[in-house]
C-alpha positions in Angstrom: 0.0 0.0 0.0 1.1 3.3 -0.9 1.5 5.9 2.0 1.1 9.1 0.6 2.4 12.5 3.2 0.0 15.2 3.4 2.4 18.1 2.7 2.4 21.7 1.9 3.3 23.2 -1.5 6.3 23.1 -2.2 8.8 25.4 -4.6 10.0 23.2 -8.1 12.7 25.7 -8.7 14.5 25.8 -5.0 12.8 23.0 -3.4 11.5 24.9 -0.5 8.4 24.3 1.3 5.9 26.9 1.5 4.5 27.4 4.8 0.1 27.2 5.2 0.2 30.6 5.7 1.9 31.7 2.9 -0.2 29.4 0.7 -3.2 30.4 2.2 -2.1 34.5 1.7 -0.7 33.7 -2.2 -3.8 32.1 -3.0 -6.2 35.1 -2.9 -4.5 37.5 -5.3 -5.2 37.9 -8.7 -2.3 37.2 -10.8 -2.0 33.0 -11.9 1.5 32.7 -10.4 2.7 33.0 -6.7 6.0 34.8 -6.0 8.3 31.8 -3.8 9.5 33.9 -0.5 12.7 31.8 -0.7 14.2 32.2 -4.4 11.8 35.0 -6.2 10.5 32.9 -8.7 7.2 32.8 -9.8 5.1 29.5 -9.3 1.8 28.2 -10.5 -0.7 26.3 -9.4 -1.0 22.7 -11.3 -4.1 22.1 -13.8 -4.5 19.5 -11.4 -4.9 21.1 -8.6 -7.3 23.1 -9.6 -9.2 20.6 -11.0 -9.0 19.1 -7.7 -10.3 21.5 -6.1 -13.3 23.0 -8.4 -14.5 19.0 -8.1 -14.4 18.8 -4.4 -15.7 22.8 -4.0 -18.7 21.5 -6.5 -19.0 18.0 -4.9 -19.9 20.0 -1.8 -22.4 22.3 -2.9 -24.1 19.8 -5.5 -24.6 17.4 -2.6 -26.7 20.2 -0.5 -28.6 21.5 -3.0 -29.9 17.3 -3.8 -30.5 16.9 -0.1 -32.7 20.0 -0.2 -34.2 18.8 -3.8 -34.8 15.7 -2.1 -36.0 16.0 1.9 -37.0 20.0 1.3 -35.1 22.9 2.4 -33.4 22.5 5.6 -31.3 24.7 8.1 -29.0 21.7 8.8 -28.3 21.6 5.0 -27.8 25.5 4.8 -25.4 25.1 8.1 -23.8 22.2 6.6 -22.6 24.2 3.0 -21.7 27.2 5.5 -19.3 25.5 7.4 -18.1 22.8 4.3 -16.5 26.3 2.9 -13.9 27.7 5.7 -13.4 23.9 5.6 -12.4 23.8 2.2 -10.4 26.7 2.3 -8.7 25.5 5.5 -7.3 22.4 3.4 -7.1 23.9 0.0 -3.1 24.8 1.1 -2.6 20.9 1.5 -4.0 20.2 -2.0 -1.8 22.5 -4.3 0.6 21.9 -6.3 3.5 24.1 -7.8 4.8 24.1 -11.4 7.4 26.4 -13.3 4.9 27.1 -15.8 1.6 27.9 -16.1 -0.6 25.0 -17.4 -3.9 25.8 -19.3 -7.0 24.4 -16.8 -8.6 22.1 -19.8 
């Protein structure tokens, strides 16, 4: 069985590991690619990884909006996708992945 380490992102030109927070801060700015705060260079999120996480992110909110299709609208349901989205942003540093160059999503 394969053992796979949760880990950060980490830099392909240096190596270095980002830390969460710097993830976390890189991720909400508007340019594609990250600046590494260990050699300068600039970084991009994987076609991948963003895949990844626009099927999780929809997985989420698809799965509410059946339950409330399904059993009628519900607070629990409505707490439920409030709380699944700090939650996904949380972990979104832990799914990333770097490249040198930016990749097209599709």
């Amino acid at each position: 069985m394969i053992e796979r380490e949760s880990t950060l992102a980490t830099c392909q030109n240096c190596k270095s590991k980002w830390t969460w927070k710097q993830v976390f801060k890189k991720s909400f700015t508007l340019d594609t690619g990250m600046y590494c705060s260990y050699c300068g260079r600039k970084q991009y999120v994987t076609s991948h990884s963003r895949k990844r996480s626009m099927l999780i992110t929809m997985a989420v909110i698809t799965f509410v909006f059946i339950m409330n299709i399904l059993f009628g609208p519900s607070t629990f349901y409505l707490i439920l996708l409030l709380l699944s989205i700090p939650l996904i942003m949380l972990l979104y540093p832990y799914w990333i992945e770097l490249s040198n160059k930016e990749e097209h999503l599709f």
